[in-house]
DSSP file (Angstrom, degrees, kcal/mol; ACC not computed):
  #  RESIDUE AA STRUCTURE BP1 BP2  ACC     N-H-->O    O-->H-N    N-H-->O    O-->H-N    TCO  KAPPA ALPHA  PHI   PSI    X-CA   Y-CA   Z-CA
    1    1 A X              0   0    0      0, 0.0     3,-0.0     0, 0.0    30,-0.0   0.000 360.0 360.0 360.0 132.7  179.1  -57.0   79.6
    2    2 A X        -     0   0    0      1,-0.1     2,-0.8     2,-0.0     0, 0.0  -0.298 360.0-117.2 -67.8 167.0  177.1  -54.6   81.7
    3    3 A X    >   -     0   0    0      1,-0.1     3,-0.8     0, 0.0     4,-0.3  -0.858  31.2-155.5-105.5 105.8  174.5  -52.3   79.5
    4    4 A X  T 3  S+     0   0    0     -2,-0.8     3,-0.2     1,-0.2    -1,-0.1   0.807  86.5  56.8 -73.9 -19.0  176.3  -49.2   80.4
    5    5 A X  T 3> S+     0   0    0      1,-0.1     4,-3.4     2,-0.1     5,-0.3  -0.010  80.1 113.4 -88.0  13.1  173.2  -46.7   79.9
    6    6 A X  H <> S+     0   0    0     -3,-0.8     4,-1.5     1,-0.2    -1,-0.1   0.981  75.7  41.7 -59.6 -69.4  171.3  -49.1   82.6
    7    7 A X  H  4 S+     0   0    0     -4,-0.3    -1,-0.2     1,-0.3     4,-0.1   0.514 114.2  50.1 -65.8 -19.5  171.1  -46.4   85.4
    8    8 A X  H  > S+     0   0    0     -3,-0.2     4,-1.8     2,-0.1     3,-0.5   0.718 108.3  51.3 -96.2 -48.9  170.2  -43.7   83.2
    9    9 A X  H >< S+     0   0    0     -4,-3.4     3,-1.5     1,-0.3     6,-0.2   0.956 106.9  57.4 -69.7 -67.4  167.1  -45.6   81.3
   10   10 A X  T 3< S+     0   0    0     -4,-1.5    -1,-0.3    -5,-0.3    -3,-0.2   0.604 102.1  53.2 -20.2 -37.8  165.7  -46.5   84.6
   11   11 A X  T 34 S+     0   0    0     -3,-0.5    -1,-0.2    -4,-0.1    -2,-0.2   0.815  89.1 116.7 -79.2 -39.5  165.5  -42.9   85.6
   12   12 A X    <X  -     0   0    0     -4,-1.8     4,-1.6    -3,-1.5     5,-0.1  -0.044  65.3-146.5 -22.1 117.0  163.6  -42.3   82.6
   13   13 A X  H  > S+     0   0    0      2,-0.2     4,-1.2     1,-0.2    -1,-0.1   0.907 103.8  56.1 -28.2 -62.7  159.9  -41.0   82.5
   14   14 A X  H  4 S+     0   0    0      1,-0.2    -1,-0.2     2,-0.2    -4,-0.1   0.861 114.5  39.1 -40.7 -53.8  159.5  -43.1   79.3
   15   15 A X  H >4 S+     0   0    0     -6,-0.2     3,-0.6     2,-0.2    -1,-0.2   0.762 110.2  48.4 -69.5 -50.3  160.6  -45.9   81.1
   16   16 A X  H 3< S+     0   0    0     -4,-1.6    -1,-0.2     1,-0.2    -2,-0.2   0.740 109.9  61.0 -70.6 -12.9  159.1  -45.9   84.7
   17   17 A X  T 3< S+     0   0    0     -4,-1.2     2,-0.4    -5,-0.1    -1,-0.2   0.395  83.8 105.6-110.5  13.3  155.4  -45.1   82.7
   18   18 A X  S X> S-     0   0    0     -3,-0.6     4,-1.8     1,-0.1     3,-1.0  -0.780  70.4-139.4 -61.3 127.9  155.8  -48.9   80.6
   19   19 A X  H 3> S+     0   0    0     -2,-0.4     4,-0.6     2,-0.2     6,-0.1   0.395 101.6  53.3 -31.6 -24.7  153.4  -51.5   81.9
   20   20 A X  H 34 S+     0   0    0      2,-0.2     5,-0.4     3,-0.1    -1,-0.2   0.408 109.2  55.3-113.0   4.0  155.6  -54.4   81.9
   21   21 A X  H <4 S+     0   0    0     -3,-1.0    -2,-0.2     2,-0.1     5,-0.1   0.842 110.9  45.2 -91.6 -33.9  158.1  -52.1   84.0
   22   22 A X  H  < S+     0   0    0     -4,-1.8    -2,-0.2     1,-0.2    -3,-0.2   0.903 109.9  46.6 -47.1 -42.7  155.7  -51.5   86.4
   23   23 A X  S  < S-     0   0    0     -4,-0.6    -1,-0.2    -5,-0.1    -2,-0.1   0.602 113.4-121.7-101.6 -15.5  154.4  -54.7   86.9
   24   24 A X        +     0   0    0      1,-0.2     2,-1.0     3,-0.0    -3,-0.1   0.650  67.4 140.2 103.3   0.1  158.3  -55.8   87.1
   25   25 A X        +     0   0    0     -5,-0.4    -1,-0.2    -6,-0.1     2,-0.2  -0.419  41.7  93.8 -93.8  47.7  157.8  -58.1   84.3
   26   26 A X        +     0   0    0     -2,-1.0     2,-0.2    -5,-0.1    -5,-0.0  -0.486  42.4 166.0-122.2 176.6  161.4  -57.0   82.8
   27   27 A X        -     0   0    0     -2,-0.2     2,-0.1    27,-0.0    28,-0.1  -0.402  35.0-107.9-166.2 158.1  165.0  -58.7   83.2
   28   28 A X        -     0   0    0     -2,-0.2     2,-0.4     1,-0.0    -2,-0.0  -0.486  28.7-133.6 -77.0 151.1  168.3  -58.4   81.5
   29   29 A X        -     0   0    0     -2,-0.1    19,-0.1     1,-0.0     3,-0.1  -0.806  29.4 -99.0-118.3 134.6  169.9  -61.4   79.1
   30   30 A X        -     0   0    0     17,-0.4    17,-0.1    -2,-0.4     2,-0.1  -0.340  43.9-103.7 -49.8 137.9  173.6  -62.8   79.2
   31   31 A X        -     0   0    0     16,-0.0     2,-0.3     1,-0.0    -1,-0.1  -0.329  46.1-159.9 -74.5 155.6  175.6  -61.3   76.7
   32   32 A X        -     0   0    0     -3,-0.1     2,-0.3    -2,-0.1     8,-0.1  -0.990  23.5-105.7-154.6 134.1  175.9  -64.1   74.1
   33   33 A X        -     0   0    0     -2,-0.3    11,-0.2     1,-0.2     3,-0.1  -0.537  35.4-168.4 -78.1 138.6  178.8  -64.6   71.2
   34   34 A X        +     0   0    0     -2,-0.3     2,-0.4     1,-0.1     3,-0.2   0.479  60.5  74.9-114.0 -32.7  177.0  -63.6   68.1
   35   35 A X  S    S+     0   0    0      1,-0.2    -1,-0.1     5,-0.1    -2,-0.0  -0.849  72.5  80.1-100.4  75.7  179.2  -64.7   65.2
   36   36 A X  S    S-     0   0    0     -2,-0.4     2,-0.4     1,-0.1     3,-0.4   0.352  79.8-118.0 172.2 -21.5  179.0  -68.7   64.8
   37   37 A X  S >> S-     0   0    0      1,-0.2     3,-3.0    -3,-0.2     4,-1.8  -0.734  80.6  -1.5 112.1-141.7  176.2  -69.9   63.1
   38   38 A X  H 3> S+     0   0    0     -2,-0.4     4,-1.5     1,-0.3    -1,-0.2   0.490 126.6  61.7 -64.5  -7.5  173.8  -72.0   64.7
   39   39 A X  H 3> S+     0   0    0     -3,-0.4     4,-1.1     2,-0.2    -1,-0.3   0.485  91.9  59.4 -90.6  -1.4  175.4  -72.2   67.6
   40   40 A X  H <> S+     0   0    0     -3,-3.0     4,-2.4     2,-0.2    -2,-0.2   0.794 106.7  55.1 -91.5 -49.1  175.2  -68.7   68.2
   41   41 A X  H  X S+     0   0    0     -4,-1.8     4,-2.4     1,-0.2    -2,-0.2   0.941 109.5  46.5 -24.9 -65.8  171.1  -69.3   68.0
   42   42 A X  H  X S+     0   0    0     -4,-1.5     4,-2.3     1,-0.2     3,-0.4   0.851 116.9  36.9 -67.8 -42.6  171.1  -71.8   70.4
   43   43 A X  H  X S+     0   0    0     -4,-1.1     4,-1.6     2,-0.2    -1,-0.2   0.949 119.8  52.8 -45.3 -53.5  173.4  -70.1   73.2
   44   44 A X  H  X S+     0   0    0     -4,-2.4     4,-1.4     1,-0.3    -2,-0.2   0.744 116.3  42.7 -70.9 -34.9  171.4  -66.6   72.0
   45   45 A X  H >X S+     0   0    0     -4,-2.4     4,-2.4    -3,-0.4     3,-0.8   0.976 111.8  53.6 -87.1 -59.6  167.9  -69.0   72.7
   46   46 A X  H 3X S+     0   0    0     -4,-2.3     4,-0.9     2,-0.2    -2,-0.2   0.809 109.7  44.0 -52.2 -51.7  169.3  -70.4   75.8
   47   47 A X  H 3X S+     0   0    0     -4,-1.6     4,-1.2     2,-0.3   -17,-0.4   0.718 116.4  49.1 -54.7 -41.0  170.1  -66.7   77.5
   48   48 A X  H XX S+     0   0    0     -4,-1.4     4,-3.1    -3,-0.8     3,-1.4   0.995 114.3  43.3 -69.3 -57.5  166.9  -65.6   76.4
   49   49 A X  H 3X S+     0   0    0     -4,-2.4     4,-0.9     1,-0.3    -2,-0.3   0.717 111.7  56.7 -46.3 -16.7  165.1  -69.0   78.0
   50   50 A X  H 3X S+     0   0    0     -4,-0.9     4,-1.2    -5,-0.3    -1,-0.3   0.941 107.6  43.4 -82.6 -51.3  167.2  -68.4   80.8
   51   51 A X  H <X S+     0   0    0     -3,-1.4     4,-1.1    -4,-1.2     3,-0.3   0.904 110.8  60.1 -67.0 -54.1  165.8  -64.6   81.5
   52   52 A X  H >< S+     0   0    0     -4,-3.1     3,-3.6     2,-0.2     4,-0.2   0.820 108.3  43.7 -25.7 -99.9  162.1  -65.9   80.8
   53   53 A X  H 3< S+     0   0    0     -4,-0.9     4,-0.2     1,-0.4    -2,-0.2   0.197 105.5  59.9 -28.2 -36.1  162.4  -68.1   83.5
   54   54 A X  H 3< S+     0   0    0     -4,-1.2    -1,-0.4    -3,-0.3    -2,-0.2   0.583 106.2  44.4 -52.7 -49.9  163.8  -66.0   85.5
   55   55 A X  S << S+     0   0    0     -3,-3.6    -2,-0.2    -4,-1.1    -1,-0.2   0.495 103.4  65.2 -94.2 -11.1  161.1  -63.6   85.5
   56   56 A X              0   0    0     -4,-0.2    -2,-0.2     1,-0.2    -1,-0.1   0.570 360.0 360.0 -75.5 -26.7  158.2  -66.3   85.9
   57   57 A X              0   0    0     -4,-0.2    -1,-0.2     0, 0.0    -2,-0.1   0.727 360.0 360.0 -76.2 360.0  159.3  -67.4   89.3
């Protein structure tokens, strides 16, 4: 699901004057099913590892 307020927090003062948006060091995470137990972790851990990674390269 897209973050519908996306285009509007970018424009943001608040936002452009962060240090790890300058430096670019940001990305968005795959939406992840929430309700499941421990399986919800691990997808919810995967999405995140996935967005790390993502930003390292």
């Amino acid at each position: 699901l897209p973050f519908n307020e996306e285009a509007k927090l970018k424009k943001s003062f608040l936002w452009q004057a962060m240090p790890f948006v300058r430096a670019k060091h940001y990305n968005s995470v795959a939406p992840v099913w929430s309700f499941g137990g421990a399986m919800s972790l691990r997808y919810t851990a995967e999405a995140y590892t996935k967005s790390l990674l993502e930003i390292a390269q």
